[in-house]
C-alpha positions in Angstrom: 0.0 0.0 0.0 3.0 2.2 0.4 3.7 2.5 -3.4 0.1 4.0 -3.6 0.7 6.7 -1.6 3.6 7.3 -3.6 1.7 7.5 -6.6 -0.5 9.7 -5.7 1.8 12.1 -3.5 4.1 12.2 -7.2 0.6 12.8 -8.5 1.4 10.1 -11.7 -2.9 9.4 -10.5 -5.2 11.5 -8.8 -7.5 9.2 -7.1 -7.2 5.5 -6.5 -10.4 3.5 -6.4 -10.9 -0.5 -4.9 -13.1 -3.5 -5.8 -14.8 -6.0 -3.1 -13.3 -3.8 -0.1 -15.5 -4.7 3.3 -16.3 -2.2 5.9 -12.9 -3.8 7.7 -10.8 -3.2 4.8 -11.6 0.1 4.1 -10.8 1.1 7.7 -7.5 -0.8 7.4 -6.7 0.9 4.2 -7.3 3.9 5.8 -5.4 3.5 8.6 -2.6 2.3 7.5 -2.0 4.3 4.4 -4.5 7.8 4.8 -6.0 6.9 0.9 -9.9 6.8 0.8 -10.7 5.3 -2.5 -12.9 7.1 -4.4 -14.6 4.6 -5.6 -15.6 0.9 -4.1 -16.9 -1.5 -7.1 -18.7 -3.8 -5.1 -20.9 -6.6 -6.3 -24.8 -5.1 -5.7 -28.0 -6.5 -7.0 -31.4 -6.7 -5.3 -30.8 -10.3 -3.7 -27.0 -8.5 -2.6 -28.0 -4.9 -1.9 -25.1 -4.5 0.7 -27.0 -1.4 2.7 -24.5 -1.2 5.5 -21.3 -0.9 2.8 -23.4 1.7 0.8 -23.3 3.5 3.9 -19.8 3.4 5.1 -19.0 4.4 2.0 -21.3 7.5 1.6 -19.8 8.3 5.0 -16.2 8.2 3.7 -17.2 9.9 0.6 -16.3 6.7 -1.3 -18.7 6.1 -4.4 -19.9 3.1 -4.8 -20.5 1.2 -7.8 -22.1 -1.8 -8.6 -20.8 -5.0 -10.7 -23.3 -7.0 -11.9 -25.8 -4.9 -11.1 -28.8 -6.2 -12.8 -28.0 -9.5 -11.4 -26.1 -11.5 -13.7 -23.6 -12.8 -11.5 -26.4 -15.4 -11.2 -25.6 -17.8 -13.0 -22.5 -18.3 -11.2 -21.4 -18.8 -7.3 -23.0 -20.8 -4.9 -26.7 -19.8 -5.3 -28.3 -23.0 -5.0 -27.1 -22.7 -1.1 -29.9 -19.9 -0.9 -32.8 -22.0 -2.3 -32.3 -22.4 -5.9 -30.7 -19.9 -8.5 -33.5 -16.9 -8.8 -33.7 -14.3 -12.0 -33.9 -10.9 -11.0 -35.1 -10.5 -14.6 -38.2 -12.4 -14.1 -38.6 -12.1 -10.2 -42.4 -11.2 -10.1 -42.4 -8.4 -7.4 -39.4 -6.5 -10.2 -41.5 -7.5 -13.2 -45.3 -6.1 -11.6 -42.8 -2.9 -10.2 -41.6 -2.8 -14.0 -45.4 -3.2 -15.6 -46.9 0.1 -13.5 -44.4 1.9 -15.0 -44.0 0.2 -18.7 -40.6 -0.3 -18.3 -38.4 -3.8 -18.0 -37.2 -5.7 -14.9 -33.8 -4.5 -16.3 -34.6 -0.7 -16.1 -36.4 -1.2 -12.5 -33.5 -2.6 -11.3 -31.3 -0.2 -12.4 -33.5 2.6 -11.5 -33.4 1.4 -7.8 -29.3 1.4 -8.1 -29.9 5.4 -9.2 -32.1 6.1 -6.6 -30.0 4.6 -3.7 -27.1 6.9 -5.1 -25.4 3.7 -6.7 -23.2 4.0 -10.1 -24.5 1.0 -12.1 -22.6 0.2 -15.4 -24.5 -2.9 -16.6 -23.1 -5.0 -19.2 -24.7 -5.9 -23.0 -23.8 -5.8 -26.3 -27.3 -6.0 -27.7 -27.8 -2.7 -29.2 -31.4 -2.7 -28.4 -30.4 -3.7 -24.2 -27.7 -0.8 -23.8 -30.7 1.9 -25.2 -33.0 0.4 -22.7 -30.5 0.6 -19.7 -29.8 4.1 -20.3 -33.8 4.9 -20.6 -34.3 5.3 -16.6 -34.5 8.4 -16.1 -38.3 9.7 -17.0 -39.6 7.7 -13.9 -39.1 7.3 -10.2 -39.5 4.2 -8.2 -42.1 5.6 -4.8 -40.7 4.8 -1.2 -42.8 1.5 -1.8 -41.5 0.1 -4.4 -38.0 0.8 -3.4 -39.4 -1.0 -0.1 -40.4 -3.5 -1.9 -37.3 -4.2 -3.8 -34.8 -3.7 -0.5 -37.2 -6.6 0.8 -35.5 -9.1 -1.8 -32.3 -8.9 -0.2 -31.1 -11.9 0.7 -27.7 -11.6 1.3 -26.9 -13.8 -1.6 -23.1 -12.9 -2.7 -22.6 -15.2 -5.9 -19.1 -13.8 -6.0 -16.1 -14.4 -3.5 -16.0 -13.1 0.2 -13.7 -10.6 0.4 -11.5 -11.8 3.0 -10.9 -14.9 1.5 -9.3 -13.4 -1.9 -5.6 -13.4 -2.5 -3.2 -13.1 -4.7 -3.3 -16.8 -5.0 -6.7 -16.6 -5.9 -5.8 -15.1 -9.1 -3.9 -17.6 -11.5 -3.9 -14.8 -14.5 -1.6 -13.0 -11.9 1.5 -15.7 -11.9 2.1 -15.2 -16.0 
């Protein structure tokens, strides 16, 4: 962490940001090197809506951003643990959310990312996909709705805990 603060104190980058980083790791980055991160990419989705994170990180000024924010991650991980892998897409409290307003699961979800203050960057290369995702912004979810969709949580991380990612983890990393 030391050659960070180098970095940024010969100002060869500006701000730093960090993916995964836990309430615990943030304070220990903190601590030991003075950095807060701009940004925290964090995986976030309705059934993963990390609350307590997206606070920490509002109170450090830290943006967060969401990967796989529409809940694609899905098909991978160890969701079958929590009951079966589910579809955000075609969950039916997102789709009836998405029909009051005429607008996808897809844009529901992403609208609920905007509205908790959440960068979302979801991922297509259908033409047609990418225009919807960008089309959110000529509707507003009401305070039951997004009540509604914080009830899906379900603390279902399809990706790795934190803590338990090394270098090791990472075989791309040894060539």
């Amino acid at each position: 962490m030391e050659g960070t603060g180098k970095i940024l104190a010969n100002r060869k980058v500006r701000v730093i940001g960090v993916r995964n980083f836990i309430e615990g790791q943030l304070d220990a980055l903190i601590a030991e090197t003075a950095i807060v991160p701009s940004v925290n990419q964090v995986e976030l989705h309705p059934y993963f809506s990390q609350k307590p994170l997206i606070a920490k990180n509002g109170e450090l000024g830290i943006v967060t951003e969401a990967w796989s924010p529409i809940g694609g991650v899905k098909n991978y991980g160890n969701w079958d643990a929590y009951g079966g892998k589910k579809d955000p897409l075609t969950d039916p409290v997102i789709t009836e959310i998405g029909d009051v307003h005429g607008k996808t699961a897809a844009q529901v979800i992403l609208r609920w990312h905007t509205q908790n203050g959440v960068v979302a960057i979801p991922k297509s290369i259908n033409p047609g996909r990418i225009a919807q995702n960008i089309d959110i912004f000529d509707f507003r979810l009401s305070s039951d709705e997004m009540a509604k969709l914080d009830a899906l949580d379900a603390g279902m991380r399809a990706g790795p805990y934190p803590k338990d990612v090394d270098t090791d983890s990472f075989s791309q990393l040894d060539n």
